[in-house]
C-alpha positions, 0 to 999 in steps of 0.5 A: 500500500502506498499513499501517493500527493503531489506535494514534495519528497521532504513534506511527504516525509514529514507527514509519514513521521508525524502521522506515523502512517503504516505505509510509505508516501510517493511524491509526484509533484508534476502531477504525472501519474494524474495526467496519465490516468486522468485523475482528479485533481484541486486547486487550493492556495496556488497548489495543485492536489490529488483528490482522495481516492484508492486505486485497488491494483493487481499485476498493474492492472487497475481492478477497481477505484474508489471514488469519490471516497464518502464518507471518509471514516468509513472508507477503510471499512469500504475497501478492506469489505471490497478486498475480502469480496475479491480475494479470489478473483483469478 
């Protein structure tokens, strides 16, 4: 599992450590991975963000996207029930 922003390497970092998230950060401020998916994105303050969303990926194919993601306390709850569901999907 991977959490993905378009903000820099060194916020990413910062926020991993203060929040203590179980999973690493990618950084991607050019905003690449979201041109080529066409992904949703904000503007806020002359930023540029991801919209929160999950990606399910297997063998790098996309087998499902959550979007938009409500309510947010529930949504792990969402994708681990959707997880469990497909476990046995070839």
């Amino acid at each position: 599992m991977y959490g993905l922003s378009s903000q820099d390497s060194d916020y990413q970092r910062e926020v991993t450590e203060r929040l203590r998230l179980p999973f690493q950060m990618l950084s991607d401020p050019a905003r690449s991975l979201a041109q080529a998916l066409d992904l949703p994105t904000f503007t806020t303050g002359g930023l540029t963000l991801y919209k929160r969303l999950t990606l399910i990926i297997k063998d790098n194919v996309i087998e499902h996207v959550f979007y938009p993601v409500f309510p947010p306390d529930e949504h792990a709850d969402q994708v681990l029930a959707w997880l469990s569901d497909n476990a046995h999907r070839p």
